[in-house]
Every structure is written in structure tokens, then in C-alpha cells.
DSSP file (Angstrom, degrees, kcal/mol; ACC not computed):
  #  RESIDUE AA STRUCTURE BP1 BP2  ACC     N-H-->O    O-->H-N    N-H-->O    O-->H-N    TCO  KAPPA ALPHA  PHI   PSI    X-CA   Y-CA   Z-CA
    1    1 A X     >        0   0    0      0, 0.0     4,-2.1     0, 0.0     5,-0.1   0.000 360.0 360.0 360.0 -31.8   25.7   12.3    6.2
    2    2 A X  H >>  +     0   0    0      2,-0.2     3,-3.3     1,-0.2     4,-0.7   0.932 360.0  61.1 -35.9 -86.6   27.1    8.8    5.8
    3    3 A X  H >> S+     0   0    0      1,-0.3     3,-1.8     2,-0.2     4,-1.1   0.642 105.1  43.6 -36.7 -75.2   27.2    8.4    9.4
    4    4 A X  H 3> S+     0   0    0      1,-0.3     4,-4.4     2,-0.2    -1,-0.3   0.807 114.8  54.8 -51.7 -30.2   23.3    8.8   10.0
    5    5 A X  H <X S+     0   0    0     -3,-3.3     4,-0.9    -4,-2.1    -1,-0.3   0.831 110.2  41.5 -68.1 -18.8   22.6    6.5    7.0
    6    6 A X  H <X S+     0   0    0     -3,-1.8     4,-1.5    -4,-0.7     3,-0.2   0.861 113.3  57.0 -85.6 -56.1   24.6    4.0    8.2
    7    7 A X  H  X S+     0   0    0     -4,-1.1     4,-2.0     1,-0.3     3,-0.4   0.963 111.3  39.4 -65.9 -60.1   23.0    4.8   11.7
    8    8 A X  H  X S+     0   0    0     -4,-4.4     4,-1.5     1,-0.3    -1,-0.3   0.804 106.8  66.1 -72.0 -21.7   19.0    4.3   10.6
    9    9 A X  H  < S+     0   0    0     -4,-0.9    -1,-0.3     2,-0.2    -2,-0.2   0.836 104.2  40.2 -34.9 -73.6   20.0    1.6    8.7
   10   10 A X  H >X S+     0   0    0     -4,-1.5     4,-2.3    -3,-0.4     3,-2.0   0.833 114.4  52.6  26.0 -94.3   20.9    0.0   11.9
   11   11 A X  H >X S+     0   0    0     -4,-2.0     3,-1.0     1,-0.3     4,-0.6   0.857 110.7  44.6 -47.6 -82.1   17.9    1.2   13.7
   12   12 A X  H 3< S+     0   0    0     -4,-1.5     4,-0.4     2,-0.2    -1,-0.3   0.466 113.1  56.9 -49.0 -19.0   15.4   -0.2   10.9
   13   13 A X  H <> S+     0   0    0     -3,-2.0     4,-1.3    -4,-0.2     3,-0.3   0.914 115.5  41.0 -65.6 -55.9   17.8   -3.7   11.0
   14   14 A X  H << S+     0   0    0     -4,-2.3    -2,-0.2    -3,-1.0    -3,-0.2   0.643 110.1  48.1 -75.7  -9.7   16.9   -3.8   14.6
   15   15 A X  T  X S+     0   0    0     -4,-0.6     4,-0.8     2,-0.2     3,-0.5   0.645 113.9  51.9 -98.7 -15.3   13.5   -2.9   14.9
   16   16 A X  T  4 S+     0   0    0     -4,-0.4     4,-0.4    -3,-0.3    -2,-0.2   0.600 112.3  46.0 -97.8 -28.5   12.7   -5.6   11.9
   17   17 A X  T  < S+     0   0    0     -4,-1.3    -1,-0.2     2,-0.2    -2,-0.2   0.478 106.8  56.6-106.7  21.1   14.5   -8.3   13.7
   18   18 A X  T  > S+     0   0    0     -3,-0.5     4,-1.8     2,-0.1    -2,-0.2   0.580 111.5  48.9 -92.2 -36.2   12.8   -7.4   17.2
   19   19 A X  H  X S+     0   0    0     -4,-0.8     4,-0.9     1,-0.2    -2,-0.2   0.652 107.0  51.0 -98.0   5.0    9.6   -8.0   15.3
   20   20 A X  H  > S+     0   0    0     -4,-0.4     4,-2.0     2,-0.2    -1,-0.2   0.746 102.2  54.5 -72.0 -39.1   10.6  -11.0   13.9
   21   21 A X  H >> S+     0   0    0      1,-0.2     4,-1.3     2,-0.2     3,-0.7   0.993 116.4  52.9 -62.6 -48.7   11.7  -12.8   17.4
   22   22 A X  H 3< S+     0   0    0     -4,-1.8     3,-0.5     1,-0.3    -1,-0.2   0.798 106.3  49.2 -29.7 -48.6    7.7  -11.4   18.0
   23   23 A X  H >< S+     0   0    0     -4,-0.9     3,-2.0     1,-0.3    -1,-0.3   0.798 102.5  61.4 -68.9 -40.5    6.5  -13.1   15.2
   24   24 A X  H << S+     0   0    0     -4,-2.0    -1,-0.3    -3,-0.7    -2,-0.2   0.892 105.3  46.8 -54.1 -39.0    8.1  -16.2   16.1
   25   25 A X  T 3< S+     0   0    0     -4,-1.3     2,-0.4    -3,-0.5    -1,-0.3  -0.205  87.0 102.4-131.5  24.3    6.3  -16.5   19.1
   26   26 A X    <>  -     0   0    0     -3,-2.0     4,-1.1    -2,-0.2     5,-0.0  -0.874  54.1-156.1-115.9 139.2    2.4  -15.7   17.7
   27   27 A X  H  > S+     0   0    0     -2,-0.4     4,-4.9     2,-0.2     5,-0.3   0.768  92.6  47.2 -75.2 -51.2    0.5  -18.6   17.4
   28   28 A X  H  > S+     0   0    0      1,-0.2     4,-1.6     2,-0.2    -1,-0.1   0.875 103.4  57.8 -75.6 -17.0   -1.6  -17.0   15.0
   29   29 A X  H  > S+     0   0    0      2,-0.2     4,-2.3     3,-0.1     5,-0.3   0.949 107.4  49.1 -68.8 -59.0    1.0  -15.7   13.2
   30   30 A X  H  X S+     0   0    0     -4,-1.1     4,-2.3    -7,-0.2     5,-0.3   0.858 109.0  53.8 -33.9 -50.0    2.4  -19.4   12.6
   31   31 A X  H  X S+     0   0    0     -4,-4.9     4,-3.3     2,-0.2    -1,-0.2   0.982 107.5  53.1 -47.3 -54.6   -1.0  -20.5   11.6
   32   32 A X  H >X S+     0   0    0     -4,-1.6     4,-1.3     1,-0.3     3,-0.6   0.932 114.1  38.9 -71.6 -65.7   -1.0  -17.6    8.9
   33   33 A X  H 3X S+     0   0    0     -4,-2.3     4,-4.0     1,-0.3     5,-0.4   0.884 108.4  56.8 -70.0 -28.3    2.3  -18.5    7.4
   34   34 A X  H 3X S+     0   0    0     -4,-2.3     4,-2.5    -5,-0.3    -1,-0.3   0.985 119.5  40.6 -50.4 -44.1    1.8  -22.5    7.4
   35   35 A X  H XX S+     0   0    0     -4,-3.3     3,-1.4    -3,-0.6     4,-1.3   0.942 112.4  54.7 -59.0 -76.0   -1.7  -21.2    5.3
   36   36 A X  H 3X S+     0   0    0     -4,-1.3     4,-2.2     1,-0.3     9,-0.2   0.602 110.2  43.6 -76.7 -61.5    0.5  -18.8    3.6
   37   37 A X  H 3X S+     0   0    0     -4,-4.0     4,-2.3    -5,-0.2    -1,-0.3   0.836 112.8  54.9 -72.7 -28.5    3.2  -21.8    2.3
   38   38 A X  H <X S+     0   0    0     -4,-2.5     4,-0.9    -3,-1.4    -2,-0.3   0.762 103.6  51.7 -64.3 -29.0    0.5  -23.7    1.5
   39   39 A X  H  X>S+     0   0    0     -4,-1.3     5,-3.1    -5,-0.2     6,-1.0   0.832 113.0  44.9 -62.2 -53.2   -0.9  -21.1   -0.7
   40   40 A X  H  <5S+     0   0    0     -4,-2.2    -2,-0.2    -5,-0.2    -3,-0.1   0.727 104.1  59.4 -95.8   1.0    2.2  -20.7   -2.6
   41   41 A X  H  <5S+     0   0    0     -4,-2.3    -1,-0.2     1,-0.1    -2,-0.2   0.992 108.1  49.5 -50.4 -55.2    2.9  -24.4   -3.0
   42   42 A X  H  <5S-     0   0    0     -4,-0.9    -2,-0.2    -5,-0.1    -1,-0.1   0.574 117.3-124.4 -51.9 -29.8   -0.8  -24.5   -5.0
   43   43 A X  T  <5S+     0   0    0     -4,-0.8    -3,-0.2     2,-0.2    -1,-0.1   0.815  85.3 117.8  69.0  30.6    0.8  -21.7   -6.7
   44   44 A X  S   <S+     0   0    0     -5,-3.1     2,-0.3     1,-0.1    -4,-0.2   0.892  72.4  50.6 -85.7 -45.0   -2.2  -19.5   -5.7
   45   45 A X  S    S+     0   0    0     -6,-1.0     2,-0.3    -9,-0.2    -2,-0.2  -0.711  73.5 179.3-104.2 132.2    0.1  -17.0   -3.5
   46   46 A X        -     0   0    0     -2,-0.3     2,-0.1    -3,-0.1    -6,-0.0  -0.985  36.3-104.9-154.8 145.1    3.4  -15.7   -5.5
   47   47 A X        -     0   0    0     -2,-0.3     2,-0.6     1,-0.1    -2,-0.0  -0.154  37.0-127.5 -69.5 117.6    6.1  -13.3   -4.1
   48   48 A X        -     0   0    0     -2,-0.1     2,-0.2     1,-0.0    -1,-0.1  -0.733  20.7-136.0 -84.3 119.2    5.5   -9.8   -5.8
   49   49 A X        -     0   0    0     -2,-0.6     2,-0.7     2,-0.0    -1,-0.0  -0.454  11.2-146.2 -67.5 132.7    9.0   -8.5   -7.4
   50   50 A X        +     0   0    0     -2,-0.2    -1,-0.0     1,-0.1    -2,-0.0  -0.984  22.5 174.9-120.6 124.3    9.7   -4.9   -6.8
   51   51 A X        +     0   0    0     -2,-0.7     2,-0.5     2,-0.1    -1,-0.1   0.289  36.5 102.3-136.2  22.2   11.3   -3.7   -9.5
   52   52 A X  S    S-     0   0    0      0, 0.0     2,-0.3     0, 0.0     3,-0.0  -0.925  71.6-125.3 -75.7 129.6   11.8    0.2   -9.2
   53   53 A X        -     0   0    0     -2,-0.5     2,-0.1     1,-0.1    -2,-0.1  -0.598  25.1-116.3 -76.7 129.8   15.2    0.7   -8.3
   54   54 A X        -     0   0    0     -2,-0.3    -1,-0.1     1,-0.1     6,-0.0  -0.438  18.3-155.9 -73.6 140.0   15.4    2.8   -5.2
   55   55 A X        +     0   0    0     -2,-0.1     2,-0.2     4,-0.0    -1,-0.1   0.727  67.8  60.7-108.0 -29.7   16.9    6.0   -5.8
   56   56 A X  S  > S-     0   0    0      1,-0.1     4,-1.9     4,-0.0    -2,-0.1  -0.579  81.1-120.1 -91.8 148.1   18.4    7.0   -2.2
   57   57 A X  H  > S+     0   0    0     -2,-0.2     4,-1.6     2,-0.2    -1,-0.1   0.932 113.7  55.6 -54.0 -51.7   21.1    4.9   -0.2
   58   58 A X  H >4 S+     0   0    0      1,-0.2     3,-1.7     2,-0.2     4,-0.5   0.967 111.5  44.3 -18.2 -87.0   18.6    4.5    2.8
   59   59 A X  H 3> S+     0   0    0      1,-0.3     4,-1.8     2,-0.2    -2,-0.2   0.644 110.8  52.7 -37.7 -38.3   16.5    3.1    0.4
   60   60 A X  H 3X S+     0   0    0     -4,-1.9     4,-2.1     2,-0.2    -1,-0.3   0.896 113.5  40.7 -34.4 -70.5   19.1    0.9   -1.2
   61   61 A X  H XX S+     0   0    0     -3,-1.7     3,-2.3    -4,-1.6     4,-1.2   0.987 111.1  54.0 -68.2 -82.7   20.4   -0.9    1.9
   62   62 A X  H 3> S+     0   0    0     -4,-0.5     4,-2.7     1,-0.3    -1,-0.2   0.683 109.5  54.3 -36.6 -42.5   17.0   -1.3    3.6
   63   63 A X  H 3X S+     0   0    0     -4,-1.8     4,-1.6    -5,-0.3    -2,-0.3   0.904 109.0  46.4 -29.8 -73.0   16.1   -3.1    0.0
   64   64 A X  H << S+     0   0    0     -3,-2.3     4,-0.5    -4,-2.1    -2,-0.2   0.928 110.3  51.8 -76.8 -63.2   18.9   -5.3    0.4
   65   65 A X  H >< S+     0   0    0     -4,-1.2     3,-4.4     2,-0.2    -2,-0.2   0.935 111.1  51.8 -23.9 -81.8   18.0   -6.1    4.1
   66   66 A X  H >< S+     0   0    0     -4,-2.7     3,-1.7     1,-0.3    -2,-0.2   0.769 104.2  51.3 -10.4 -87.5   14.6   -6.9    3.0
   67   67 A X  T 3< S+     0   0    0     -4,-1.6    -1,-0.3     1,-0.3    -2,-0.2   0.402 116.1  45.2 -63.1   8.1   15.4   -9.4    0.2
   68   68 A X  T <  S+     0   0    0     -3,-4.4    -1,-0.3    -4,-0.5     2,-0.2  -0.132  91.7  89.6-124.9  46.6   17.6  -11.3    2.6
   69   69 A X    <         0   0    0     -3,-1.7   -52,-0.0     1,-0.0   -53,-0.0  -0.457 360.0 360.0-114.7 170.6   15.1  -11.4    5.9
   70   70 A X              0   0    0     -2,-0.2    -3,-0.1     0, 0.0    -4,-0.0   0.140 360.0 360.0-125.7 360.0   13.3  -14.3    5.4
């Protein structure tokens, strides 16, 4: 069972940084986050803490992807 977690793990890595090279390359998407940083300079916009601990390994890893994605 390791094996498959390991394996989507993987799969969810790559499909998140396929839509990031996307993201790069949206105009509007750029706009959003230049608004976006500007928001949370102002301190209007602030990063929401998830703070149940995920109970499954899946869940674990992809968590830990996440908080290091930018």
C-alpha cells in the first residue's frame, strides 16, 4: 500500500506543478496575485493556518507539498 501512496503522491506533485507553469503564464492570473500581495502588505489579506492534523499519509505528504509550493 506504500507503493500507491508514494505513487499519488507523485501524481498530485505533478499535476500541481503543471498548473503552476499555467499559472505563470496567465496574465490575469499575475494581475490577481500582484492585487493579492498588495492586499496582504495592507494587511487586509492574511494566509489562513490549517491546523487539523491530517490523519492519513496521503494527506500528510500532500500537506507538506502544499506548505512548501509557493
Amino acid at each position: 500500500m506504500a507503493t500507491n501512496d508514494i505513487s499519488l503522491s507523485d501524481k498530485l506533485t505533478e499535476v500541481i506543478e503543471k498548473k503552476n507553469k499555467f499559472f505563470e503564464s496567465d496574465k490575469r492570473f499575475i494581475d490577481y496575485e500582484v492585487y493579492h500581495e498588495q492586499m496582504r502588505r495592507l494587511g487586509i489579506a492574511k494566509k489562513q493556518e490549517y491546523n487539523i492534523s491530517p490523519i492519513d499519509t496521503i494527506g500528510r505528504r500532500f500537506y507538506y507539498d502544499m506548505q512548501h509550493i509557493k
